[in-house]
VEXSELUM-933481 format. One record per residue (C-alpha): residue number from 1; x, y, z. Coordinates in pm, 1 decimal. Layout:
BEGIN
+-----+----------+----------+----------+
:   n :        u :        v :        w :
+-----+----------+----------+----------+
: NUM :        X :        Y :        Z :
...
+-----+----------+----------+----------+
//
This chain:
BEGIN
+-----+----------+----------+----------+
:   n :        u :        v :        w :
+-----+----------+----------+----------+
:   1 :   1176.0 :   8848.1 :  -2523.0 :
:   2 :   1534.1 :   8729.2 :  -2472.3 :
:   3 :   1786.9 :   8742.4 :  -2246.4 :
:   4 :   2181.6 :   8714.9 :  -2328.9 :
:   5 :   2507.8 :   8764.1 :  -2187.4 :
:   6 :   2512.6 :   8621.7 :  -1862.2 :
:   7 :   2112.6 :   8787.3 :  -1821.1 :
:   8 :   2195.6 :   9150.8 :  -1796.5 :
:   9 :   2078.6 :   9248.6 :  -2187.4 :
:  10 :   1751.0 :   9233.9 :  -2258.6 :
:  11 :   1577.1 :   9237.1 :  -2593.1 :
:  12 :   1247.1 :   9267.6 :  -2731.5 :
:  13 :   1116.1 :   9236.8 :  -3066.3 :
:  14 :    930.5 :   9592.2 :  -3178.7 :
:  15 :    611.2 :   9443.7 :  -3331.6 :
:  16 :    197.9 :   9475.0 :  -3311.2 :
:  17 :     54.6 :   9282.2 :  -3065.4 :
:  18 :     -6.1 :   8980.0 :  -3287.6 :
:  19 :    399.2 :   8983.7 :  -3361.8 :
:  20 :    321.7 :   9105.0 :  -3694.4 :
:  21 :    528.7 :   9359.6 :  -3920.8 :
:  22 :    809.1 :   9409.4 :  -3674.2 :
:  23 :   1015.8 :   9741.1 :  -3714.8 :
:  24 :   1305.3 :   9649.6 :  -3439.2 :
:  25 :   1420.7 :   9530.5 :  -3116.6 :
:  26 :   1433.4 :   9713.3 :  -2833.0 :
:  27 :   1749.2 :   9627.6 :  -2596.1 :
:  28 :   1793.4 :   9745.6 :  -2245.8 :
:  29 :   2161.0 :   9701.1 :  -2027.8 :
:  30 :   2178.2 :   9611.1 :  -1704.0 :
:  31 :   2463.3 :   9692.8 :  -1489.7 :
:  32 :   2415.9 :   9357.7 :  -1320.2 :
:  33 :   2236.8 :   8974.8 :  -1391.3 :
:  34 :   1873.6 :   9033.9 :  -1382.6 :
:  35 :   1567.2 :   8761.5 :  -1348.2 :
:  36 :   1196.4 :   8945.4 :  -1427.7 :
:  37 :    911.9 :   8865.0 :  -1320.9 :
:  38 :    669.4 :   8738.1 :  -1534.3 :
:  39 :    432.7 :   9045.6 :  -1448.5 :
:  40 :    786.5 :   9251.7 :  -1518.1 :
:  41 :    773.4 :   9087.4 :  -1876.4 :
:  42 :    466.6 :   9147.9 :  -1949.9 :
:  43 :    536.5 :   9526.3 :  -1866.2 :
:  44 :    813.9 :   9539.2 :  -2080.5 :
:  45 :    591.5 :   9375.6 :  -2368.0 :
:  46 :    327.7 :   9595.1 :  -2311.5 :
:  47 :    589.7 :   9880.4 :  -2319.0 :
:  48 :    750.8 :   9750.9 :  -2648.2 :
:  49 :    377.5 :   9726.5 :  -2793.8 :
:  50 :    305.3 :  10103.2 :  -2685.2 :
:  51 :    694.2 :  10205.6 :  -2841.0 :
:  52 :    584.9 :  10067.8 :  -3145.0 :
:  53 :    281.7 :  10175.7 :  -3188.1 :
:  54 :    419.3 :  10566.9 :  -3122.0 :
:  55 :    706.6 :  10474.3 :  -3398.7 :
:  56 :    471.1 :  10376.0 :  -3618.8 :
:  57 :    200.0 :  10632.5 :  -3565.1 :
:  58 :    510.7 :  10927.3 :  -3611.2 :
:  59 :    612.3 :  10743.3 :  -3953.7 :
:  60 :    244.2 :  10810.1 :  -4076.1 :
:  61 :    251.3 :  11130.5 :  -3942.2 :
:  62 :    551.9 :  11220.1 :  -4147.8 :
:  63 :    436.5 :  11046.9 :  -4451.0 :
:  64 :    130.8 :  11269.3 :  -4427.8 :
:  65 :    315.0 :  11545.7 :  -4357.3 :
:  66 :    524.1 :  11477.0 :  -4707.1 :
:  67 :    191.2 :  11424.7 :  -4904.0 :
:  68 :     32.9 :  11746.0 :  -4784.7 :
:  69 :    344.4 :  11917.1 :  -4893.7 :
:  70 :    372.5 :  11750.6 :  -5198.7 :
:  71 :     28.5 :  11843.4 :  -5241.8 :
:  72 :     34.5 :  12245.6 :  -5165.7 :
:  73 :    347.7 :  12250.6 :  -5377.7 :
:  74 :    209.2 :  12051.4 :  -5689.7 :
:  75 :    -96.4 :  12360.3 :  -5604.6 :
:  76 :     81.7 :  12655.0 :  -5667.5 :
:  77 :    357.3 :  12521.3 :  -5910.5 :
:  78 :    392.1 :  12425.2 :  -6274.6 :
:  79 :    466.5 :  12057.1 :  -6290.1 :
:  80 :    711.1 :  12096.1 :  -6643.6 :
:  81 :    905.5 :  12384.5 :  -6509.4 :
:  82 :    909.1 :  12408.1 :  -6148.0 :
:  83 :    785.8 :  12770.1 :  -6175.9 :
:  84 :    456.8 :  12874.6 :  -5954.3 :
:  85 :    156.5 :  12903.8 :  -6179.2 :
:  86 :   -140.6 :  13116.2 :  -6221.8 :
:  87 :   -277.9 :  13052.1 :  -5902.6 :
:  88 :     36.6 :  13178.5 :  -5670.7 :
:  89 :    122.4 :  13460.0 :  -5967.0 :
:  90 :   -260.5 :  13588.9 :  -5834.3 :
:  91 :   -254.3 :  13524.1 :  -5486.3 :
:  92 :     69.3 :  13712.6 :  -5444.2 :
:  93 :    -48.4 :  14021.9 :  -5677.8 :
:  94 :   -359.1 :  14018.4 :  -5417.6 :
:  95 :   -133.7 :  14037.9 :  -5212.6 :
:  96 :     45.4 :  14333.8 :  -5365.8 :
:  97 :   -280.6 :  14511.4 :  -5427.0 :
:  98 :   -361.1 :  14500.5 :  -5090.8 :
:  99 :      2.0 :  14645.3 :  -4925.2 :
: 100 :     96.1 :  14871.5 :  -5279.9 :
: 101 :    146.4 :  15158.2 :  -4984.0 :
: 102 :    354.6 :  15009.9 :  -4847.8 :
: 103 :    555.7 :  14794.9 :  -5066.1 :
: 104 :    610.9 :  15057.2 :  -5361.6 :
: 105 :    513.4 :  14975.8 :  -5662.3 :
: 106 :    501.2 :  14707.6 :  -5894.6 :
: 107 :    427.9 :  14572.8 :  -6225.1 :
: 108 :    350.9 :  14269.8 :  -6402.7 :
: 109 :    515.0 :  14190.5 :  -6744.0 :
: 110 :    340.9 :  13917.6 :  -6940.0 :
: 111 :    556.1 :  13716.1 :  -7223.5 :
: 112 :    480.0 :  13503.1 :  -7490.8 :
: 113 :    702.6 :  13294.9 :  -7724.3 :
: 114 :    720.6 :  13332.1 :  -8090.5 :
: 115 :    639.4 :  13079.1 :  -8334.2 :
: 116 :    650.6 :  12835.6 :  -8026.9 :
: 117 :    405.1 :  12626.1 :  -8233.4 :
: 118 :    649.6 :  12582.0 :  -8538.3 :
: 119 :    865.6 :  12406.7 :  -8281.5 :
: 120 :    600.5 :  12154.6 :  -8123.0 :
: 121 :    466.8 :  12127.9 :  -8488.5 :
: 122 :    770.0 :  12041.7 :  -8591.3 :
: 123 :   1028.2 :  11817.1 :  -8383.5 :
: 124 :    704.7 :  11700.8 :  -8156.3 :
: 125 :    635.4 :  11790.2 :  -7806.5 :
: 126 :    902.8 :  11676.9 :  -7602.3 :
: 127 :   1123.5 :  11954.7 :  -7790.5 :
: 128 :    912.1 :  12189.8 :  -7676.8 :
: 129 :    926.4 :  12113.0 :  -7347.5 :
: 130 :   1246.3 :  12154.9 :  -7361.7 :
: 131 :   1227.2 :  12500.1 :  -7521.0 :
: 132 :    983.4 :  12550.7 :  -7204.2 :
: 133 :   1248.8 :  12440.2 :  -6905.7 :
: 134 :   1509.0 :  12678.7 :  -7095.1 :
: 135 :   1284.9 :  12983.2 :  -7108.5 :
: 136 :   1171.8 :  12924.5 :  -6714.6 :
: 137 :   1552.2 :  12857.9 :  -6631.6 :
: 138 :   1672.5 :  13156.6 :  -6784.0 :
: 139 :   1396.8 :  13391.2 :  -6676.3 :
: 140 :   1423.9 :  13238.2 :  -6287.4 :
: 141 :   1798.0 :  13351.7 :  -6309.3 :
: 142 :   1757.1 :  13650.3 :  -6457.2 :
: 143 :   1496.3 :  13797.5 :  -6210.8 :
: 144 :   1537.0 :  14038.9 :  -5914.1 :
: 145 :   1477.7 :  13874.9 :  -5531.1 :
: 146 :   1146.6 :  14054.9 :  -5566.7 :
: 147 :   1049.9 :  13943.1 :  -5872.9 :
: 148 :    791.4 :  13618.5 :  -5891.6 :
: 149 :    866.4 :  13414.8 :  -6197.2 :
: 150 :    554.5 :  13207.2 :  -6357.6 :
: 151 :    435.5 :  13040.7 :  -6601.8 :
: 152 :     52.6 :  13076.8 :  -6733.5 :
: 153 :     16.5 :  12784.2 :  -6929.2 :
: 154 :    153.9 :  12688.8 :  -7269.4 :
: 155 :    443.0 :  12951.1 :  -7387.0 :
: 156 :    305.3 :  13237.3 :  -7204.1 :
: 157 :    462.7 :  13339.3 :  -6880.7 :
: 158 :    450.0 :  13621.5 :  -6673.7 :
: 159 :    696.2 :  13806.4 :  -6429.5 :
: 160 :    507.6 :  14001.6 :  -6138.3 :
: 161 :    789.7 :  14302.5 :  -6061.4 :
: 162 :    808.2 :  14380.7 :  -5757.5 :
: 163 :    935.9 :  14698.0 :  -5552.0 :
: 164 :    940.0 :  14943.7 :  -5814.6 :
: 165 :   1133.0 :  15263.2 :  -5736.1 :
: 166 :   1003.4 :  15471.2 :  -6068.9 :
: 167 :    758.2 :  15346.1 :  -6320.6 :
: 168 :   1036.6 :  15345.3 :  -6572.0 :
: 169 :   1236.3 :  15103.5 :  -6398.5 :
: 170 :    989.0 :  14806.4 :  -6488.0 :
: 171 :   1020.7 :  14870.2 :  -6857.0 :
: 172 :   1437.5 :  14801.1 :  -6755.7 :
: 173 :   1388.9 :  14519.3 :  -6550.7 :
: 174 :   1111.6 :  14356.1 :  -6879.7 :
: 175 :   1388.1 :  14459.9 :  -7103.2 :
: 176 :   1685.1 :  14293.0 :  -6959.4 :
: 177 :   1476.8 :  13979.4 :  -6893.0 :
: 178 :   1389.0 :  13950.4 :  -7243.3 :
: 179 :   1725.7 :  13945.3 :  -7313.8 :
: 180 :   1838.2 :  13688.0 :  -7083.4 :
: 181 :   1597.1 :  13436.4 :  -7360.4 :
: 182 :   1821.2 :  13583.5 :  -7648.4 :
: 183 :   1969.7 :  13233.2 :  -7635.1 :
: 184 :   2016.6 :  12871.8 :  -7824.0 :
: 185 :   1859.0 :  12583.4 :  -7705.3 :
: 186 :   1986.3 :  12265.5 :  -7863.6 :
: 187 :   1728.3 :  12032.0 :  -7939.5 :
: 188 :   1773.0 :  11722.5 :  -8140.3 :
: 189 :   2083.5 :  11862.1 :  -8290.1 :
: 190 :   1858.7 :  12152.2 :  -8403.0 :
: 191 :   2017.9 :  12519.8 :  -8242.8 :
: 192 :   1694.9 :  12670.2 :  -8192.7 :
: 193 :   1686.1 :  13055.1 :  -8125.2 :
: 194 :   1421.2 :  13186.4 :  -7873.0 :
: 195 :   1236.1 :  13513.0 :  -7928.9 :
: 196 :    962.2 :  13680.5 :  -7724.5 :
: 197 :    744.8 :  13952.9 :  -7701.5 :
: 198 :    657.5 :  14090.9 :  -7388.6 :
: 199 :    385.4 :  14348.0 :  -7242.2 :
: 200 :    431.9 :  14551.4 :  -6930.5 :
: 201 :    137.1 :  14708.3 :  -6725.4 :
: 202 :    221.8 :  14906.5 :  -6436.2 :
: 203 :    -72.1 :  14802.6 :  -6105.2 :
: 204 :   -391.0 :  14993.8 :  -6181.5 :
: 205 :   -561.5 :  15191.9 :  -5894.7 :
: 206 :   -840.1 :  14968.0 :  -6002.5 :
: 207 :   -998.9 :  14586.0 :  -6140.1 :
: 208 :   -687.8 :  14415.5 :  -5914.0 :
: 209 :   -519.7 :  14138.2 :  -6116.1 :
: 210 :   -771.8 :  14064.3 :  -6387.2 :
: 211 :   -743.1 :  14436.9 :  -6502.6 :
: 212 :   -361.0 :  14425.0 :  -6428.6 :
: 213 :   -358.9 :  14095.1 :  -6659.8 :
: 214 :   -588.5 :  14224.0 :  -6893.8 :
: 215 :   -357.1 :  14527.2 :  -7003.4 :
: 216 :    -71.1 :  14331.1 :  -6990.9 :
: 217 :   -197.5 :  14089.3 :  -7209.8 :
: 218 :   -320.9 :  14442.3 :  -7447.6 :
: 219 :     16.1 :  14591.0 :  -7469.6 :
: 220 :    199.3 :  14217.6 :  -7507.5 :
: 221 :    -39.8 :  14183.7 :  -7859.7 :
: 222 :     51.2 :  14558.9 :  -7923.7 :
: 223 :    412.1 :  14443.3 :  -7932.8 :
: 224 :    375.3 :  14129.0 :  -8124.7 :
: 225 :    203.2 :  14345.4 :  -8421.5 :
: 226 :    444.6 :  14650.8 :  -8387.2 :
: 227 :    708.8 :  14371.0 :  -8435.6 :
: 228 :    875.8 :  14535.5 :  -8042.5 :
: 229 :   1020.6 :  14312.2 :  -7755.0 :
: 230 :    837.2 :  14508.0 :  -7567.7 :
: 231 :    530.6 :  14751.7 :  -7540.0 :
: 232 :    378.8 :  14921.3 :  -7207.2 :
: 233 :     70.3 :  14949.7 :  -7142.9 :
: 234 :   -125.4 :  15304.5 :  -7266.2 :
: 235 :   -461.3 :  15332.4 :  -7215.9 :
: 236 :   -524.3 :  15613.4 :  -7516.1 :
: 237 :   -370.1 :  15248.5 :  -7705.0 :
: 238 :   -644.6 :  15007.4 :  -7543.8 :
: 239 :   -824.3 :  14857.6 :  -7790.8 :
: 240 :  -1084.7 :  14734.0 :  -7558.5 :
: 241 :  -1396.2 :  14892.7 :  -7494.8 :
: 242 :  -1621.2 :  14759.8 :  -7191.7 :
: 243 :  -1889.5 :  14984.7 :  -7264.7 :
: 244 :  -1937.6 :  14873.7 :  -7651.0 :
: 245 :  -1917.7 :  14534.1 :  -7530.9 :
: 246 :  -2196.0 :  14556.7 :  -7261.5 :
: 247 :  -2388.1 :  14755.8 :  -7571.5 :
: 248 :  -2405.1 :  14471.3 :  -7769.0 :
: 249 :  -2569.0 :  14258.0 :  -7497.8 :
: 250 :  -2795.8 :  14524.5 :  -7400.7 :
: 251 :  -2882.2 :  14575.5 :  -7789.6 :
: 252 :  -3014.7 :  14188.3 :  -7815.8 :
: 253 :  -3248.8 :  14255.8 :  -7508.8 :
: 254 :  -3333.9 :  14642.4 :  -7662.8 :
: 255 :  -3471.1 :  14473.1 :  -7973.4 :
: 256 :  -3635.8 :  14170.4 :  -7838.8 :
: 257 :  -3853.4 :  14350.9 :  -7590.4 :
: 258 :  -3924.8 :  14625.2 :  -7862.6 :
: 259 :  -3796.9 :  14903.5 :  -7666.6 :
: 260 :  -3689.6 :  15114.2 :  -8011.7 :
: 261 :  -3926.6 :  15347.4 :  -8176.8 :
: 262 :  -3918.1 :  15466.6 :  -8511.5 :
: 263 :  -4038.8 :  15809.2 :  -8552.1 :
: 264 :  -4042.7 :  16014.2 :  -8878.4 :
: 265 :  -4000.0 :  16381.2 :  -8961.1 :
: 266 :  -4099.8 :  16530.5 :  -9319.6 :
: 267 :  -3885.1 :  16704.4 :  -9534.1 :
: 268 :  -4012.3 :  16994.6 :  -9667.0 :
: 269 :  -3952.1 :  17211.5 :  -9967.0 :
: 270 :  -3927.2 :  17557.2 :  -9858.5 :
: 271 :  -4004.5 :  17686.7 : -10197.3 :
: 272 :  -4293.5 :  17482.9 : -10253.2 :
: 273 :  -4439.7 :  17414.2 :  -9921.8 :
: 274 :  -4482.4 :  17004.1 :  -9990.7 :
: 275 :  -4342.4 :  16734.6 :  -9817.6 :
: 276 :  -4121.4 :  16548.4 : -10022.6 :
: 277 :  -3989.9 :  16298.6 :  -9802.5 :
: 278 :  -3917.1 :  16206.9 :  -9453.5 :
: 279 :  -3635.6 :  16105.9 :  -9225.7 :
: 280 :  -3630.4 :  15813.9 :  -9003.3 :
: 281 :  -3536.4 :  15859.0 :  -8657.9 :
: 282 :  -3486.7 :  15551.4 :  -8395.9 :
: 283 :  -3532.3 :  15608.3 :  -8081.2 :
: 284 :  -3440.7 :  15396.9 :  -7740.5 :
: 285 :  -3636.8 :  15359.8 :  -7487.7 :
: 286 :  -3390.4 :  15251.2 :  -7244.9 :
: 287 :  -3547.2 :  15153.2 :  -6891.0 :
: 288 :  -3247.2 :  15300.2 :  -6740.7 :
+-----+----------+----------+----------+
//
């Protein structure tokens, strides 16, 4: 503790109690020459200890503060592009799903970059990543406020569409921000040309997300073999059958717990009267 100027400014180091790591000095004016007490002193010191102490305690607090943000934001985002990832793409369609009355609707169009390997495979994977910051930049400017921008993992992204006056607006809005990637990225010298394919599927009334992802990712594959920008989803289209694929499963089990039974019925000639052969009929058992 010191005093200066004729006793009327007092100063006192900001430290722990041991005088260790000090942060700053805490100064106090007087209008006129003071003398303290040495149980005044050891007030002030105490004071200074306790001012510390709260500086330093609301330092950590911030710092943790910073981390847990850091942290949620490194959660729901894509580290290369800045874009939110699968996890906030999904939360918000729950989100969706769960107010489509009230928000309209809304659609989610799922892209995917062609011959994006040809460029990794070729000038390495920092040119790709490249390619990648492009295709997010491009696609975050060219989507509506209501429109969540995101990026799946490797060169697939998807764009959830929100507030949907008609169902035909969403194949407008995929269209337009297809085109916004109609552009040259300069990599290593190299003008590199970016083309996608993209597949729309308007919300289901049910399945949630998964389903909604599912037939995005069916009419996206749809457009890639068509040779389309774009394809919407059409469920006389789907390839996918969840009943033939629950069939095979249950087919392994059928024949394992011998649940089919053969039964055979003669073939008769009519002219003749004699059985001349017989026809094999399997049957199924099937517990349910």
């Amino acid at each position: 503790m010191l005093f200066r100027s004729g006793e009327n400014i007092l100063t006192t180091e900001l430290s722990g109690h041991d005088g260790s790591n000090p942060i700053g000095s805490l100064t106090i004016y007087f209008q006129a020459p003071v003398r303290l007490a040495e149980s005044e002193k050891f007030k002030m010191k105490a004071f200074s200890s306790a001012l510390y102490t709260a500086i330093r305690n609301a330092k950590a607090y911030a710092e943790l503060g910073r981390i847990a943000a850091t942290n949620a934001h490194a959660a729901t985002h894509d580290p290369l592009t800045g874009l939110p990832n699968r996890r906030q793409l999904y939360d918000r369609a729950e989100e969706l799903f769960r107010a489509s009355s009230d928000q309209g609707l809304f659609a989610l169009l799922l892209i995917d970059l062609n011959h994006f390997k040809e460029v990794n495979d070729t000038l390495g994977h920092g040119a790709g990543d490249k390619v990648l910051q492009t295709v997010a930049a491009h696609l975050r400017d060219a989507a509506s406020p209501h429109d969540l921008v995101a990026r799946l993992g490797g060169d697939e992204f998807a764009v959830l569409l929100g507030d949907l006056p008609t169902p035909a607006l969403a194949t407008h809005r995929a269209e337009a921000l297809l085109a916004a990637l109609e552009i040259g990225v300069e990599v290593e010298g190299m003008q590199i040309v970016v083309e996608a394919a993209g597949g729309i599927a308007l919300a289901p009334g049910s399945g949630g997300i998964d389903e909604l992802m599912r037939r995005a990712d069916v009419a996206m594959y749809q457009a890639k073999q068509a040779g389309e920008q774009t394809m919407t989803y059409v469920h006389s289209r789907d390839t996918a059958d969840v009943g033939r694929l629950m069939l095979g499963g249950e087919l392994r089990r059928a024949v394992s717990e011998q649940e089919f039974v053969v039964d055979f019925q003669p073939i008769v000639d009519l002219g003749t009267g004699e059985v001349i052969s017989a026809e094999a009929l399997a049957r199924w058992h099937h517990p349910e």
